[in-house]
C-alpha positions, 0 to 999 in steps of 0.5 A: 453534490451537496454530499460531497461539498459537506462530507468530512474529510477525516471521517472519508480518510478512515472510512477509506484507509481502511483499505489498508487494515485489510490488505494486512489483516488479510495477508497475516490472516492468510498465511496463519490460518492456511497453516491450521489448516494444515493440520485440520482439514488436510490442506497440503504443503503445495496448496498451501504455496499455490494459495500463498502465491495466488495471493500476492499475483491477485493483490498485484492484478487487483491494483492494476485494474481496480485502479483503472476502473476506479478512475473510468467508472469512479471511485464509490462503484469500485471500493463497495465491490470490492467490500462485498467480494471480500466478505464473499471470499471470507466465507468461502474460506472459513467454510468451504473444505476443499481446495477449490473452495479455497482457491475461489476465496483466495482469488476474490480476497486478493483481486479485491484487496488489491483493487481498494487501495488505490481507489480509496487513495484517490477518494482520501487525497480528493476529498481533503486540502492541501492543509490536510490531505498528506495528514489523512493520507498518512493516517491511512497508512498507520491503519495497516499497521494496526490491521498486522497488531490486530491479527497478530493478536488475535492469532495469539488468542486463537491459533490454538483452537483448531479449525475455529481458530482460522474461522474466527480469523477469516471472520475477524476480515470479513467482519470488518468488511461487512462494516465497512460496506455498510459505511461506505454506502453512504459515502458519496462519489468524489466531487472532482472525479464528478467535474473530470467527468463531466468535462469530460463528455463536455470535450473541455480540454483541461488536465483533468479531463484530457489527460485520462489514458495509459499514454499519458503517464508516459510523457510530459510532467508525468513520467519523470515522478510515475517511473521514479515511484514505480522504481523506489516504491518496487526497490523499498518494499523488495527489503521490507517484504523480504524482511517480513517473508525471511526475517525470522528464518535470517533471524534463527539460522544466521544471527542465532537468536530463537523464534520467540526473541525474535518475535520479541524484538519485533513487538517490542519494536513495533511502538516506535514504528507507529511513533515514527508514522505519527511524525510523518503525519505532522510533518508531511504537509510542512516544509520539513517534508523532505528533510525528514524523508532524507533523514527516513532514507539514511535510517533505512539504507544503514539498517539493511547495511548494519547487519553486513557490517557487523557479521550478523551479530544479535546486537546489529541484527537489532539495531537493523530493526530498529532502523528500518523501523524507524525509517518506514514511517518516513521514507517508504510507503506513506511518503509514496502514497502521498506524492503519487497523489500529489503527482497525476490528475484526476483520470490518472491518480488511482491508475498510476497508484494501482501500477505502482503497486501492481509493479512492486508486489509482482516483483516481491513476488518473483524475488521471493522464489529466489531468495532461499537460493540467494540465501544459500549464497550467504547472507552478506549476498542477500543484505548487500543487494537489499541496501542497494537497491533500498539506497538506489530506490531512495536516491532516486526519489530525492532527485525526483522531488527534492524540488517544489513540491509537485500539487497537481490538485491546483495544476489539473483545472488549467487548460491542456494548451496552456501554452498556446491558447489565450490566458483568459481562456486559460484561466476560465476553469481554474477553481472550478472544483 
């Protein structure tokens, strides 16, 4: 217990927030080294789909179990699973020739990328403060935006050079896993997943022990914050996936700019996305926390609606870019990590974090089968959908949290029946962390 009284918290926040550089390093990875592929070992076009699509249902089950488990059998067996599975699954792909090979890959990499985010959350946001943990929280979320600077990269170097080049691609993941494994073995279980534990098989009925099954999410304090992050994290990130998965073919057959200015413009960009996530790091844990996110939330809504507002024309479709940049850093997805932190008790917070994710690749996933059909349909169709959805998934999370800010870190060590019991008996636990 020692181990986990001294451990640092920054250097458990990147050693675990990693999990968010191969979750991008592995989907940009994917999807560019499948396409080699294409042209050197004969991986067709429907294959190509088949393992795109297996990709993203794999990530979305992984976090739905992984997140499970993770608070049933702790944190530190899941998150050195899921390493050695990645390192498995990225040989299996830089090696393997056939289509089966290829599959089995796909499958572990996705079950297991999937299933070490919301474990390695739960891991952050326990072993810091209420001083510091929406800061590790959100440097964990920069850390998948390098993971997409990295491969994009390193894909630059070596989509060139065939076969090779996908190898060294799968590598460069299966590398960092390897490190990562190595890391992480030394890092000790979660001190407050240990206490949930062991009052647990004690029977002590405080929150954090009680309050561990599916049902629970579903009533009392924790479903007002559980179906809001559910439905603002799963609206947010339809428009963000959509812009990533269609942004360039929006970008060519609508607004009329080429691929490589395109491509420019997201590079160029890409800087003031990362500044905008350095600024959340700052105020996330300050009481400027919401009016920041407020500020995130216009940003975003108005970029998705620039480009309707101004028939698509290269200068909105910019402006689009740039906002929705902006706005990511302070009102998407490092703000939904934190406050489903923040919202659930020990034996709940990697299983609400795991359906949260679960919930919004899933959908990402079905709306990217009909978005070429909403397309068709034209684009204002498509981008009018996006910002409301984006505008209804962000309203919604104001109403959620504009309050006091929920810390369930400091609530989970009171007595179930608080209400009820003696306020002595009540208080018997509290600080017994």
């Amino acid at each position: 217990m020692s181990m986990n009284k001294t451990a640092n918290p920054w250097y458990i926040g990147v050693v675990s927030g990693m999990a968010s550089y191969i979750d991008s390093a592995a989907i940009i990875s994917n999807g560019t080294a499948l396409v080699i592929y294409q042209k050197t070992i004969g991986t067709t076009s429907t294959e190509i789909g088949i393992l795109s699509g297996l990709l993203t249902l794999c990530i979305a089950l992984g976090a739905f179990t992984g997140g499970r488990l993770g608070d049933r059998v702790g944190r530190r067996k899941v998150f050195i699973i899921t390493m050695a599975m990645i390192i498995v699954g990225t040989l299996l792909l830089a090696f393997g020739l056939s289509f089966i090979t290829l599959l089995v890959g796909t499958l572990l990499i996705g079950l297991a990328t999937g299933a070490d985010l919301p474990v390695s959350l739960a891991t952050i946001s326990e072993a810091a403060s209420d001083k510091n943990r929406g800061k590790i929280i959100a440097f964990s979320n920069l850390l998948w935006t390098v993971g997409i600077g990295v491969t994009m990269g390193i894909g630059a170097v070596v989509g060139e050079w065939g076969r090779v080049g996908a190898q060294i691609m799968y590598m460069h993941v299966g590398l960092v896993a390897l490190i990562l494994l190595i890391l992480r073995w030394f890092i000790p279980e979660s001190p407050l997943w240990l206490v949930a534990r062991d009052e647990l098989r004690r029977g002590v009925a405080t929150v954090r022990a009680q309050k561990s099954s599916f049902k629970d999410l579903l009533q009392g304090k924790y479903l007002w914050p559980f179906l809001t992050l559910c439905v603002f994290y799963t609206f947010t990130n339809l428009a963000a996936n959509t812009g990533g998965q269609f942004g360039t073919y929006v970008a060519v057959n609508v607004v009329g700019i080429s691929v490589s200015t395109n491509s420019l413009w997201n590079l160029l960009i890409m800087p003031v996305g990362m500044a905008s996530g350095i600024l959340f790091m700052r105020i996330v844990d300050t009481s400027k926390r919401m009016p920041f996110f407020i500020l995130g939330a216009v940003m975003l809504t108005g970029g998705y609606a620039l480009p309707m507002l101004f028939n698509f024309a290269p200068a909105a479709w910019f402006g689009c870019m740039f906002l929705t940049n902006m706005g990511n850093g302070l009102a998407f997805e490092g703000i939904m990590k934190v406050w489903s932190q923040e919202s659930f008790p020990t034996m709940l917070r990697s299983t609400a974090q795991g359906i949260i994710v679960a919930v919004a690749r899933l959908s990402c996933g079905v709306l990217a089968f009909i978005t070429p059909v909403l397309l068709d349909a034209g684009p204002m169709v498509l981008y009018a959908m996006l910002t409301s959805t984006v505008g209804v998934g962000l309203f919604l999370a104001w109403l959620c949290f504009r309050g006091k800010q929920r810390n369930e870190f400091d609530a989970e060590a009171n007595m179930v029946a608080s209400s009820n019991d003696d306020p002595k008996l009540n208080n018997r636990f509290v600080g017994e962390n």
